[in-house]
N, CA and C of each residue as an Amber inpcrd file, in Angstrom:
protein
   669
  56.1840000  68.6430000-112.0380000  55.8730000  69.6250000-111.0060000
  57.0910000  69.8380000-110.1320000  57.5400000  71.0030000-109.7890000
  58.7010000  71.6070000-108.8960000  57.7070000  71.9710000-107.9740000
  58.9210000  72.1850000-107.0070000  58.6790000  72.8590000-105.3010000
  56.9450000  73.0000000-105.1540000  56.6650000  71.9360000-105.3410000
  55.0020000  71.7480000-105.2280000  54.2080000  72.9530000-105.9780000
  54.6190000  73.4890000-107.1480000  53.7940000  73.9510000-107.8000000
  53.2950000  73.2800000-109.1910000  52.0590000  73.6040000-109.3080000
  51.6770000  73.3290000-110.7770000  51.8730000  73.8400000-111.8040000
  51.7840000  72.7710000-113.0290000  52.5190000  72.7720000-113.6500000
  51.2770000  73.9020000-114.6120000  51.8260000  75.0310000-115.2610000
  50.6680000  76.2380000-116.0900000  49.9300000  75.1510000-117.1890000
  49.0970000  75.5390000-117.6930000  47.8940000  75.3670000-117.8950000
  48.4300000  75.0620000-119.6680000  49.6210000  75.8870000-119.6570000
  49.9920000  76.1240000-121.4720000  50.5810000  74.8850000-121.8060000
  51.2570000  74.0950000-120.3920000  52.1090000  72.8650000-120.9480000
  51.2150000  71.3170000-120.6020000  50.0590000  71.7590000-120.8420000
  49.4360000  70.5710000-121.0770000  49.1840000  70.3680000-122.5740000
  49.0020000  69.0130000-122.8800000  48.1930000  68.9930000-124.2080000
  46.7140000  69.0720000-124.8870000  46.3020000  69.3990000-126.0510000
  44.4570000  69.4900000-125.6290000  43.7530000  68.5420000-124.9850000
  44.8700000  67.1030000-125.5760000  43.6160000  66.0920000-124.9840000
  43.5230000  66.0980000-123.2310000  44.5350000  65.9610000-122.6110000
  44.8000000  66.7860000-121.5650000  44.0130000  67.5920000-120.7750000
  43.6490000  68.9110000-121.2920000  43.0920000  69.7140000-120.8970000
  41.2000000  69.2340000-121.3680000  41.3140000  68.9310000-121.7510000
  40.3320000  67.9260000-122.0790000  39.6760000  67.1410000-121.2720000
  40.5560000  66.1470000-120.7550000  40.8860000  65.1480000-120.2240000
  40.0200000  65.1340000-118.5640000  40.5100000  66.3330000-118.2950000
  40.1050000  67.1430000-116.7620000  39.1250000  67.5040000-116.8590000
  38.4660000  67.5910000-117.9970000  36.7070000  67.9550000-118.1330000
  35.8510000  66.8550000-117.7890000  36.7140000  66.0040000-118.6110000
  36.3580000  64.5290000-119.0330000  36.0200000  63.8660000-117.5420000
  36.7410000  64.0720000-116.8010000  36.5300000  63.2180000-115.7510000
  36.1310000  63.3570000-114.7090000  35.2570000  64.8700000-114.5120000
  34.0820000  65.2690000-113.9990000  33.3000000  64.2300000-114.5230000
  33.0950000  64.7940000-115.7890000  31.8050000  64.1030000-116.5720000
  31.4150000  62.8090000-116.3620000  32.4560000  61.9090000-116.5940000
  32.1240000  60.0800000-116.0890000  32.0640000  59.8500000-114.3210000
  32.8750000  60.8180000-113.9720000  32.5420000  60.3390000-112.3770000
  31.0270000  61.7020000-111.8070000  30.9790000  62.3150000-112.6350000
  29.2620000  62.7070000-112.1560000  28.9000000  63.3010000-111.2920000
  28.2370000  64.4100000-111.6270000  27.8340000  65.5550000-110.6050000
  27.7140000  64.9870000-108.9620000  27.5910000  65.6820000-108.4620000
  27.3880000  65.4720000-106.9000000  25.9950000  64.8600000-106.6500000
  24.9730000  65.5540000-107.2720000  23.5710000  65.5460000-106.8450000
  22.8780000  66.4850000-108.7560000  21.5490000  65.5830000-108.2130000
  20.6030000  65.9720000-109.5280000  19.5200000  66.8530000-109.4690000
  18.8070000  67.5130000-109.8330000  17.3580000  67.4860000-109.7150000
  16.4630000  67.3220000-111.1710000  15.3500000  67.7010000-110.7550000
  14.1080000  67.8190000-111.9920000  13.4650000  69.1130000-111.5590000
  13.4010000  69.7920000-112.7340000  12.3120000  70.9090000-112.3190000
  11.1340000  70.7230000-112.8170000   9.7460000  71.5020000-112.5030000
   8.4610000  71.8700000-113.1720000   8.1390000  73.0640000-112.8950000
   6.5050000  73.2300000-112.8980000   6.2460000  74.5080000-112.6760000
   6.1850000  74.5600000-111.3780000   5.9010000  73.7840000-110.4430000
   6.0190000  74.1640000-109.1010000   7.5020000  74.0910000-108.4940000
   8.6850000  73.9150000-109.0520000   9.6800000  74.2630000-108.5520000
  10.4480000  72.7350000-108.7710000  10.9720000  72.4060000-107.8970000
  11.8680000  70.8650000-107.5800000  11.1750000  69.8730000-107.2910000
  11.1240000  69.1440000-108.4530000  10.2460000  67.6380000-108.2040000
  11.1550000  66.9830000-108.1310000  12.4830000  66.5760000-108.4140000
  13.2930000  65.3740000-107.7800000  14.8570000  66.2270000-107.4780000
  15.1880000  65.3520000-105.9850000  16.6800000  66.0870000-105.7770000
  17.2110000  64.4740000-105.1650000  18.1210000  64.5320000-105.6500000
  19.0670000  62.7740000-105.4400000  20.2740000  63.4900000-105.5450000
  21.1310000  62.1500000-104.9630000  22.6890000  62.1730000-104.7560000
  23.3790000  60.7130000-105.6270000  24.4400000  60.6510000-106.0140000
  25.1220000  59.5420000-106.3690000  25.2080000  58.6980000-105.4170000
  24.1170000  58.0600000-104.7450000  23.8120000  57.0860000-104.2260000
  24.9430000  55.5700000-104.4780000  24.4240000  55.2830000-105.7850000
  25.4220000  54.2400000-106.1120000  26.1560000  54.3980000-107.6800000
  27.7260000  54.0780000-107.4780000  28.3330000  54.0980000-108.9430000
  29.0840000  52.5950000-109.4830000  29.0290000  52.7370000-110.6020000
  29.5420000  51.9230000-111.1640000  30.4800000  52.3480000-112.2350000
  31.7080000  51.9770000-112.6600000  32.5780000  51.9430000-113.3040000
  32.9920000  51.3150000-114.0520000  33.7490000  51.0440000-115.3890000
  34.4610000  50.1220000-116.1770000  35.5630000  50.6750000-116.9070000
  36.6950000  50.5010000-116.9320000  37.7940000  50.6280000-117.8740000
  38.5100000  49.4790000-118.5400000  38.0470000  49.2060000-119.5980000
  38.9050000  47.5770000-120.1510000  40.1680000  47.9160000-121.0500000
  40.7180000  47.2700000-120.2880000  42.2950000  47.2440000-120.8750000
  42.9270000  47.9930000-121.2190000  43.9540000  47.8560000-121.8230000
  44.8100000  49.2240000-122.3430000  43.5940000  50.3160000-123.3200000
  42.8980000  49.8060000-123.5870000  42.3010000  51.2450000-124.3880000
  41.4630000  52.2420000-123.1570000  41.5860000  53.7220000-124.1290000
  41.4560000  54.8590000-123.1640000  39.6090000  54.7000000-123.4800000
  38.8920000  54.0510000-123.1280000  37.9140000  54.0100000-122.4750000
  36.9490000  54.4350000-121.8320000  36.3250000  54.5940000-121.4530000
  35.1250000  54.4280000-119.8750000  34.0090000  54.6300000-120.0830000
  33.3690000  54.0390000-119.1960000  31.6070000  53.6410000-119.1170000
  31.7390000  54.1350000-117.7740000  30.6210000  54.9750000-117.2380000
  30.3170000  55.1060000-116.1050000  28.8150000  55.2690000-115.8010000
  28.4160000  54.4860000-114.7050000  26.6350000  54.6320000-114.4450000
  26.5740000  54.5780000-113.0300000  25.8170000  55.7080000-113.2690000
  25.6210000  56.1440000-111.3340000  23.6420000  56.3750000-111.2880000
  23.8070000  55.7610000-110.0820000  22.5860000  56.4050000-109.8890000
  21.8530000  57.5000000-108.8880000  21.2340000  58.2500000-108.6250000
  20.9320000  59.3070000-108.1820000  19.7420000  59.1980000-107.1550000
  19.4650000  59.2300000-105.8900000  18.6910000  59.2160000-105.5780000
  18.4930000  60.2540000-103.7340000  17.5240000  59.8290000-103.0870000
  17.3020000  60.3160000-101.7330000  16.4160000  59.3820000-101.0770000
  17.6660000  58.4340000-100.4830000  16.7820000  57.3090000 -99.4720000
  15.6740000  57.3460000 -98.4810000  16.0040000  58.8490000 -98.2610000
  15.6940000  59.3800000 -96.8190000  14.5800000  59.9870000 -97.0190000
  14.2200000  60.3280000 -98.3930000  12.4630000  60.9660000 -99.1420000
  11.4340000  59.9320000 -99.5400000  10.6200000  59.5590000 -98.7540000
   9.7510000  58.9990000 -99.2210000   8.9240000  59.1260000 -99.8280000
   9.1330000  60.9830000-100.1160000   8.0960000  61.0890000-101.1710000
   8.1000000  61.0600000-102.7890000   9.7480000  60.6710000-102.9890000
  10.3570000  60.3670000-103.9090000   9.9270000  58.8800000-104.3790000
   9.4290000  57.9080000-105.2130000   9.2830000  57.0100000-105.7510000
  10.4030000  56.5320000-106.9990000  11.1570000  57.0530000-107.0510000
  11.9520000  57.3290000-108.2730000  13.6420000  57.4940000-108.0220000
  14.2040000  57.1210000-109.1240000  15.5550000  57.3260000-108.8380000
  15.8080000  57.5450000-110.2720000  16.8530000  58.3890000-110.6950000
  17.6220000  58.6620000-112.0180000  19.1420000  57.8080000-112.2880000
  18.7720000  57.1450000-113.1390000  19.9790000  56.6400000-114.0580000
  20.8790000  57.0020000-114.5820000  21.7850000  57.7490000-114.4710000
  22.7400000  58.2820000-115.3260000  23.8600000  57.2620000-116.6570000
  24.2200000  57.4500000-117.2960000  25.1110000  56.4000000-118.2860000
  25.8460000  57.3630000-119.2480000  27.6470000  57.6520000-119.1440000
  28.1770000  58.5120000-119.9000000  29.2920000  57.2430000-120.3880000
  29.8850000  57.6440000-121.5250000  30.5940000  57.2910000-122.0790000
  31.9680000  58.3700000-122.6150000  32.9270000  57.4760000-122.5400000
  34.5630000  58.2910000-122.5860000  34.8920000  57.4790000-123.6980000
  35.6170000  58.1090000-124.6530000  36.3600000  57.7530000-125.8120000
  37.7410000  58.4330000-126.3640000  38.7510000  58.2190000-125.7100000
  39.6590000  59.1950000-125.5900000  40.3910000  59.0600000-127.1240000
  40.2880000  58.0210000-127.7230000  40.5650000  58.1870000-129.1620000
  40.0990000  58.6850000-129.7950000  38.8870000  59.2200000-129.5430000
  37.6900000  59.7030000-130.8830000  37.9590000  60.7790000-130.3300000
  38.1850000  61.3110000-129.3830000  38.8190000  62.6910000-128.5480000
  40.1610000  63.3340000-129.8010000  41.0390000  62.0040000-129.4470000
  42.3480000  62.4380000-130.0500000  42.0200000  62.6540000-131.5150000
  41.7110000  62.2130000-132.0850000  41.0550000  62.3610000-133.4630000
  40.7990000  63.2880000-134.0540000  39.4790000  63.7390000-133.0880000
  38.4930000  65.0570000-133.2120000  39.3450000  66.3770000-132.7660000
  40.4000000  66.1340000-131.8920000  41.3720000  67.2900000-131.9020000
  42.4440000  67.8180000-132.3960000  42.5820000  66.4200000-133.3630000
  43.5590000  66.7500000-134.7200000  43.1850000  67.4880000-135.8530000
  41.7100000  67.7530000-136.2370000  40.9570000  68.4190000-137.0820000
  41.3010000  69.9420000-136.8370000  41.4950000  71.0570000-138.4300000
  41.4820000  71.9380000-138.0630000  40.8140000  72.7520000-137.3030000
  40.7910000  73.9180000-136.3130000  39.7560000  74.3330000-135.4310000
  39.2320000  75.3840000-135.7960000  37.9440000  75.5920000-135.6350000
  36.9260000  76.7980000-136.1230000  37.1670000  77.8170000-134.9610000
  37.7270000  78.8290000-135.3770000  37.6230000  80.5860000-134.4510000
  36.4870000  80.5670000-134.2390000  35.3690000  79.9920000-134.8200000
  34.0720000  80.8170000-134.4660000  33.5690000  79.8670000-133.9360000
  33.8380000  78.2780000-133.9810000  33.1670000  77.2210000-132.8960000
  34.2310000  76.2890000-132.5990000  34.6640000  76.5860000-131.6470000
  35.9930000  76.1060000-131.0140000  35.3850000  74.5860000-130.0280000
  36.2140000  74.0360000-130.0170000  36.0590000  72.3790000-129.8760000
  35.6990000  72.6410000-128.5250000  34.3550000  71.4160000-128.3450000
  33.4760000  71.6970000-127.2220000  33.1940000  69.8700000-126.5550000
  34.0570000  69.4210000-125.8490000  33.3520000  68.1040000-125.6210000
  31.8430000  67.7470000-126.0430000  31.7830000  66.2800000-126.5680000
  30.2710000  66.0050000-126.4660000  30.4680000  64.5830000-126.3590000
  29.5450000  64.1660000-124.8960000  29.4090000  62.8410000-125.0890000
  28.6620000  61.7080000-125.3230000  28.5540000  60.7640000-125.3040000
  27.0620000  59.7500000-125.7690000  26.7890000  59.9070000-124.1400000
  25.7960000  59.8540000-123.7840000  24.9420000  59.8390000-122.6580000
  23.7910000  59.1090000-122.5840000  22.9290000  58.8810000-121.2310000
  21.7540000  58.4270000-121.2720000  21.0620000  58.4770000-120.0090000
  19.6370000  58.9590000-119.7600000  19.2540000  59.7110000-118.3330000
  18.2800000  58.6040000-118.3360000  17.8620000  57.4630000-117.4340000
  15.9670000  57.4590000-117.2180000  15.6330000  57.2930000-115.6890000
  14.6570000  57.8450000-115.4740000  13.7610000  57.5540000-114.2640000
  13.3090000  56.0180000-114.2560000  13.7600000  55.3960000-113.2130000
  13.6280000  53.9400000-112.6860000  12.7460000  54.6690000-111.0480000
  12.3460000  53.1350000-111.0100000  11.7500000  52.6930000-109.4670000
  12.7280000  52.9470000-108.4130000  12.1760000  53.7150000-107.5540000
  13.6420000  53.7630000-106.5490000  14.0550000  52.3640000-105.6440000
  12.7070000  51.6340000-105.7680000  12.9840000  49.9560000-104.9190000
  14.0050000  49.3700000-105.8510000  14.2730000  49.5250000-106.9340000
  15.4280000  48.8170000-107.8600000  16.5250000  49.3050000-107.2540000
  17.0600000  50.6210000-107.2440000  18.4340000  51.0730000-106.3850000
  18.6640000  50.4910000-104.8860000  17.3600000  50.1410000-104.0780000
  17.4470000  49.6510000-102.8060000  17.7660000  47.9230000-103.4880000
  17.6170000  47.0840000-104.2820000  17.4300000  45.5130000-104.1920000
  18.9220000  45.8890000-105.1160000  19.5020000  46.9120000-105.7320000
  20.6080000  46.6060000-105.8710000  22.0500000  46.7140000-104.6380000
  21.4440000  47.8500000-103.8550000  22.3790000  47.5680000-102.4760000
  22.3780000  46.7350000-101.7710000  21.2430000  45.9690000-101.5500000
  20.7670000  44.7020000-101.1530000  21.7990000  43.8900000-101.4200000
  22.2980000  43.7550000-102.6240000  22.6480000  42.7070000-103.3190000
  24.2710000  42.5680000-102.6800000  25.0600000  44.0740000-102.6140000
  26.0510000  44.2450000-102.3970000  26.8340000  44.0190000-100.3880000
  25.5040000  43.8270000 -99.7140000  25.3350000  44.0590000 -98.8080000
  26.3630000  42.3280000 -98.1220000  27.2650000  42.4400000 -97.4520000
  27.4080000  41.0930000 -96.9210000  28.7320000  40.7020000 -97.9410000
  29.4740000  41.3030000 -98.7450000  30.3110000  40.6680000 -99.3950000
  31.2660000  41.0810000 -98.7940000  32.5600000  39.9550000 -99.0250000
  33.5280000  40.3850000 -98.3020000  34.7010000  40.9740000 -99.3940000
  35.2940000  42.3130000 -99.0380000  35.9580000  43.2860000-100.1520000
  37.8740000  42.9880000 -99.0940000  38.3120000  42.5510000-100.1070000
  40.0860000  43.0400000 -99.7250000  40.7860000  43.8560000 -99.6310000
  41.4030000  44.6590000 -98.5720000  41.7400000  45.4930000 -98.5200000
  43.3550000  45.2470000 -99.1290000  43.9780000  44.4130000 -98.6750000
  45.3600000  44.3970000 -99.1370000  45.7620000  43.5600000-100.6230000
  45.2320000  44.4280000-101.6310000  44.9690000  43.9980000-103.0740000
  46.5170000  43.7180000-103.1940000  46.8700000  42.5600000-104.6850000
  48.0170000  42.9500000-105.1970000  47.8570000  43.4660000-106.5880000
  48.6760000  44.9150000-105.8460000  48.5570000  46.2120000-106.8630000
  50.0740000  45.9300000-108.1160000  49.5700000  46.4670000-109.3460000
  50.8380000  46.4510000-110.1850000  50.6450000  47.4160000-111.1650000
  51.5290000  47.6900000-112.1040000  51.6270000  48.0230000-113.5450000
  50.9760000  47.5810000-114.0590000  49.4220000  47.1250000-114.2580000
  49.3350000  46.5890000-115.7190000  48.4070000  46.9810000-116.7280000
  48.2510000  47.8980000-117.2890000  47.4170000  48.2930000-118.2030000
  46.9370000  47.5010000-119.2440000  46.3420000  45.8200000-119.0230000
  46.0960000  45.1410000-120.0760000  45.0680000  44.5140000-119.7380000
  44.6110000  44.6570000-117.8090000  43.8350000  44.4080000-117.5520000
  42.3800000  45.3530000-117.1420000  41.0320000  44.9910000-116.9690000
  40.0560000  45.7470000-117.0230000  40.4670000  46.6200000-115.6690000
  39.4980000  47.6520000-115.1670000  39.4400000  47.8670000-114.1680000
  38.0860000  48.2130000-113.6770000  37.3290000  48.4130000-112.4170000
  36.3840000  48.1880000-111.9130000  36.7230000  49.0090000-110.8260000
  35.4510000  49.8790000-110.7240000  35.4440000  51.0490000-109.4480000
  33.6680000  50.7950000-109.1450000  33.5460000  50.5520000-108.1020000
  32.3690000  50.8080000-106.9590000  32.4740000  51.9860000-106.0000000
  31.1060000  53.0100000-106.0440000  31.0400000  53.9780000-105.0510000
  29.7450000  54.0500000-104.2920000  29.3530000  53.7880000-103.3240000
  28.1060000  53.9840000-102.3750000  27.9220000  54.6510000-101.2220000
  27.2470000  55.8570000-101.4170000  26.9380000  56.9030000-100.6290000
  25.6520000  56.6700000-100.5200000  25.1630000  56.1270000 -98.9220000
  23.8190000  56.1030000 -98.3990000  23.6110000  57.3810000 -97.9590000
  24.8220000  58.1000000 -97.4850000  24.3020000  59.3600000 -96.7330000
  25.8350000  59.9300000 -97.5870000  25.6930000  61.3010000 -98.1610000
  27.0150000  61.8700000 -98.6450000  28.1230000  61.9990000 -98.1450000
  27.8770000  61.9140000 -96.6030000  28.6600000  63.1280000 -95.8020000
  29.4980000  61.8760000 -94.9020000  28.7610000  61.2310000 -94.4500000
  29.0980000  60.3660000 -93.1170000  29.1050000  58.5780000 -93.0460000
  28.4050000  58.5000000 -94.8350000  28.3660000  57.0460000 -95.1280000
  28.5140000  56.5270000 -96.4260000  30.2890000  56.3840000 -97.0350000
  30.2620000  56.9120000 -98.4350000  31.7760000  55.1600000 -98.3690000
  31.1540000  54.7900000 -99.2870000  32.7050000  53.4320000 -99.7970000
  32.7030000  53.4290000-100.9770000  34.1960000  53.2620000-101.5780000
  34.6790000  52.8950000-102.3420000  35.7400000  52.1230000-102.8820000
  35.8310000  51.8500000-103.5990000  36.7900000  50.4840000-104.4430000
  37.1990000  50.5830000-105.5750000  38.5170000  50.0410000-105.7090000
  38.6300000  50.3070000-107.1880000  39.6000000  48.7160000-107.3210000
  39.4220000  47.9490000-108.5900000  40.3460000  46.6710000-108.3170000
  39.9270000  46.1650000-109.9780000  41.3610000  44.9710000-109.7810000
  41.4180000  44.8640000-111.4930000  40.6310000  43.4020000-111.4680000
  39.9020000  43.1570000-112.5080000  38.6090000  42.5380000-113.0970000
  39.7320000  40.9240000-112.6240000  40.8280000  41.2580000-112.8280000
  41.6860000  39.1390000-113.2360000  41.6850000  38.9400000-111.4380000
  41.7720000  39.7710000-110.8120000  41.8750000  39.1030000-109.6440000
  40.9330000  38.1880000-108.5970000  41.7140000  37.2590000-108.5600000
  40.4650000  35.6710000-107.7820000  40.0400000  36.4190000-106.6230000
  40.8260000  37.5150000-105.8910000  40.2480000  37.5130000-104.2960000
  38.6040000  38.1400000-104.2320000  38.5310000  38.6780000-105.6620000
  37.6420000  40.1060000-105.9130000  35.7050000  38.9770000-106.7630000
  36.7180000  37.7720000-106.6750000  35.3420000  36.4540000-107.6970000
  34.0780000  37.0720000-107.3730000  33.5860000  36.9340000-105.6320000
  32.0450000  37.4200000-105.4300000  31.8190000  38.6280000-105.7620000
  32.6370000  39.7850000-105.3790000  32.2430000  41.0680000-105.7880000
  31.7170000  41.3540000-107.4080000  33.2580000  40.6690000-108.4320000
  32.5810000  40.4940000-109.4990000  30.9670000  40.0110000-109.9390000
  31.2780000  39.1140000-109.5540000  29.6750000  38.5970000-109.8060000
  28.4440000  39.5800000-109.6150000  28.1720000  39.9000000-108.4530000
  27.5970000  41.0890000-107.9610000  27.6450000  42.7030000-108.4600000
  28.7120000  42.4710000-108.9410000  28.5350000  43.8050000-110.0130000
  28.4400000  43.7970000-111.5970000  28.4690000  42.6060000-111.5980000
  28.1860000  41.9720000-113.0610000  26.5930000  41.9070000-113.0380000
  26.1090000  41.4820000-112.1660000  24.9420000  41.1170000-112.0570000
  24.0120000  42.8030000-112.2080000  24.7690000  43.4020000-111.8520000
  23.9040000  44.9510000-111.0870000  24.4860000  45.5020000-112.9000000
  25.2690000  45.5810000-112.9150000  25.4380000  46.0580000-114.4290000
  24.1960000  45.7660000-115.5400000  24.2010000  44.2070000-115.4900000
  22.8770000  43.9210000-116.4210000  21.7890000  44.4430000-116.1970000
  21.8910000  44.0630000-114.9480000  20.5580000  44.8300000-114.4240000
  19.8810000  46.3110000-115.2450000  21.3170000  47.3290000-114.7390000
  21.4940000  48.5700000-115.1080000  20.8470000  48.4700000-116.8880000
  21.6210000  47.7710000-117.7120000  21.3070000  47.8440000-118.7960000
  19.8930000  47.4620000-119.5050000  18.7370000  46.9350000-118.6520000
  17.4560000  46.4290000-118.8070000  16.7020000  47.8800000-118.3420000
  17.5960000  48.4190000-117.4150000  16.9690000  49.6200000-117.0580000
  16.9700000  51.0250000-118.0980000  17.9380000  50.8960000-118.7970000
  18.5960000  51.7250000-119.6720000  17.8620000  51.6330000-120.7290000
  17.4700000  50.5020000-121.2460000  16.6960000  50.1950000-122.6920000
  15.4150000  50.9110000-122.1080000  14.6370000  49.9710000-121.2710000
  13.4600000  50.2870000-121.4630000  12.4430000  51.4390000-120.0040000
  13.3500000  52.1690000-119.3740000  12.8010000  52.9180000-118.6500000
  12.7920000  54.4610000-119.3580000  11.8490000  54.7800000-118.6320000
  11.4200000  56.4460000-119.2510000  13.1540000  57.2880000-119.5360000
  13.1370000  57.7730000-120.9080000  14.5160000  58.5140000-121.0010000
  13.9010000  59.9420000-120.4460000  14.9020000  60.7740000-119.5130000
  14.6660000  61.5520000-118.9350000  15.7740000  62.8610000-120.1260000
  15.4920000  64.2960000-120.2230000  16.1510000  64.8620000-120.8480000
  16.3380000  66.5520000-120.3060000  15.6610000  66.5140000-118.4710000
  16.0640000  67.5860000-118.5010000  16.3460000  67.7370000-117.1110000
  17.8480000  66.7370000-116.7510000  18.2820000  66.6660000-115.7440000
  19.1960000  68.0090000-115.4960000  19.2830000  69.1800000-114.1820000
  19.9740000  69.8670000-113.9750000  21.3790000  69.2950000-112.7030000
  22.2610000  68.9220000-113.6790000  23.4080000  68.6110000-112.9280000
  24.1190000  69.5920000-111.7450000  24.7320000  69.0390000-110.4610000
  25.2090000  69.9670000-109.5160000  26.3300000  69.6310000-109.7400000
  27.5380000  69.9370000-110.1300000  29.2000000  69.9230000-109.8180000
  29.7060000  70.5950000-108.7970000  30.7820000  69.9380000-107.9680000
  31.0500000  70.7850000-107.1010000  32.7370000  71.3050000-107.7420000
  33.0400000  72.5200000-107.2900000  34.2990000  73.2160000-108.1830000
  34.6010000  73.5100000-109.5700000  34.2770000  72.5140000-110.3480000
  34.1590000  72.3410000-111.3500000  32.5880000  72.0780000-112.2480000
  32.8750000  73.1240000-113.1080000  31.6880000  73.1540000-114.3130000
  31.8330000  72.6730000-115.7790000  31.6300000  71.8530000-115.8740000
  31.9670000  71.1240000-116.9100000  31.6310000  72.4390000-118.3310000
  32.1620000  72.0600000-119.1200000  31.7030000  72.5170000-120.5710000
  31.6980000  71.1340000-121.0690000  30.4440000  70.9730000-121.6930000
  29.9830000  69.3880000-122.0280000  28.9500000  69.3060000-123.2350000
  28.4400000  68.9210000-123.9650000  27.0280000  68.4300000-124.5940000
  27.0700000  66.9550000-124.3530000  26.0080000  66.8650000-123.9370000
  25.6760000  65.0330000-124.4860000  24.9140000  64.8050000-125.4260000
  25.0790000  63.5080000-125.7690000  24.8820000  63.3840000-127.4220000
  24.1370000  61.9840000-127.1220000  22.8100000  62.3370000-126.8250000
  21.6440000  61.3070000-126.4530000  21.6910000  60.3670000-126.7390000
  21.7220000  60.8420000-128.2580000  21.3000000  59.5100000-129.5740000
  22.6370000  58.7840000-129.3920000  23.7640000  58.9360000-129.5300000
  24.8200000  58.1910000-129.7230000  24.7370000  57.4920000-128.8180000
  24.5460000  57.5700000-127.5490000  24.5870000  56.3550000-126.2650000
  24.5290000  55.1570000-126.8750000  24.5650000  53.9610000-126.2780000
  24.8040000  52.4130000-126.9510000  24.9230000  51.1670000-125.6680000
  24.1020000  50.6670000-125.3480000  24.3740000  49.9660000-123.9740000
  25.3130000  48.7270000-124.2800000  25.6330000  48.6900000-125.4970000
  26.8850000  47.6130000-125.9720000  28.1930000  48.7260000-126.3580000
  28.1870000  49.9270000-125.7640000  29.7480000  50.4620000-125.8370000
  30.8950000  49.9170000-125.5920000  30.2530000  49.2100000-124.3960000
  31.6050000  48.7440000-123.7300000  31.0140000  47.3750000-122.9990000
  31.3820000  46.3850000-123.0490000  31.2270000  45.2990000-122.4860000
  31.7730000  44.6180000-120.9790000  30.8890000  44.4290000-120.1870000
  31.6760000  44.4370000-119.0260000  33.1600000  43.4760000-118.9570000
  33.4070000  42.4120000-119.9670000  34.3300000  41.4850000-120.1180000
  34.7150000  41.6610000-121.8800000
């Protein structure tokens, strides 16, 4: 990039351009709903996220959950679970390309409606730990990485973190998000799969399919 302009759109590469789709998609709409016939039966926010990137491979697991603390008439919260595979990306964009169906992201995904008291006993959990602010940051792409996001209120009550899995200062947090991960994944197997979530993006509109069936709650392993 020169004199603070960007760089055109032609001198990226596909995976690239790709790439910027891509990462809407794992970090996750703003807010959800459900429709019926009477209009909006559920509206939530990315309440709480969770993250994983292990090691040098291009990666990611991301699970957020969706909810509205502040609705009690809500009983419910939505699960979200996407998966990133930037090799099977690179792969799939080495194949010749069809004029008439031109390469369209698709990712493994997975939606269900949980108890909304589960999203509250998982903030619970997080509540009281002590987080480092003056990490030691480096080069190293060999280790995992780990991002936490919690928005009780969108606007005015929102933290986040991002820190690499080897570091001792980060021991309790690990634990605690190790713990909420499993959790996540008991929720994933056996709660209602949901399939007709209308996603909100803000700026960006993804061009996406998810690819239900492929989801896998052993994609990626937290260690």
């Amino acid at each position: 990039m020169k004199g603070g302009q960007q760089l055109p759109s032609h001198a990226l590469s596909p995976v690239s351009v790709i790439r910027i789709q891509a990462r809407a998609i794992w970090r996750g709409p703003q807010s959800v709903e459900l429709h019926d016939d009477g209009g909006v039966s559920f509206y939530g926010w990315r309440t709480l996220a969770l993250e994983l990137r292990p090691g040098k491979a291009d990666r990611i697991e991301s699970r957020s959950v969706y909810a509205n603390l502040y609705d009690r008439t809500q009983p419910t919260a939505i699960l979200r679970a996407v998966y990133w595979d930037g090799e099977l990306v690179r792969r799939q964009t080495k194949q010749p390309e069809d004029k008439d169906r031109p390469f369209r992201l698709k990712v493994p995904a997975r939606f269900v409606q949980m108890p909304v008291d589960r999203l509250v006993a998982w903030l619970a959990q997080l509540e009281g730990v002590s987080i480092p602010v003056d990490d030691m940051c480096g080069d190293d792409g060999a280790t995992s990485i780990r991002r936490l996001r919690i928005e009780r209120d969108y606007l005015s009550c929102i933290f986040e973190k991002v820190w690499r899995l080897e570091d001792p200062k980060h021991a309790r947090l690990n634990k605690r998000w190790d713990q909420i991960w499993q959790e996540m994944n008991t929720s994933l197997t056996n709660e209602q799969l949901v399939g007709n979530v209308v996603e909100n993006f803000w700026f960006v509109k993804p061009r996406v399919r998810y690819d239900l069936r492929a989801y896998d709650i052993s994609l990626i392993a937290p260690k």
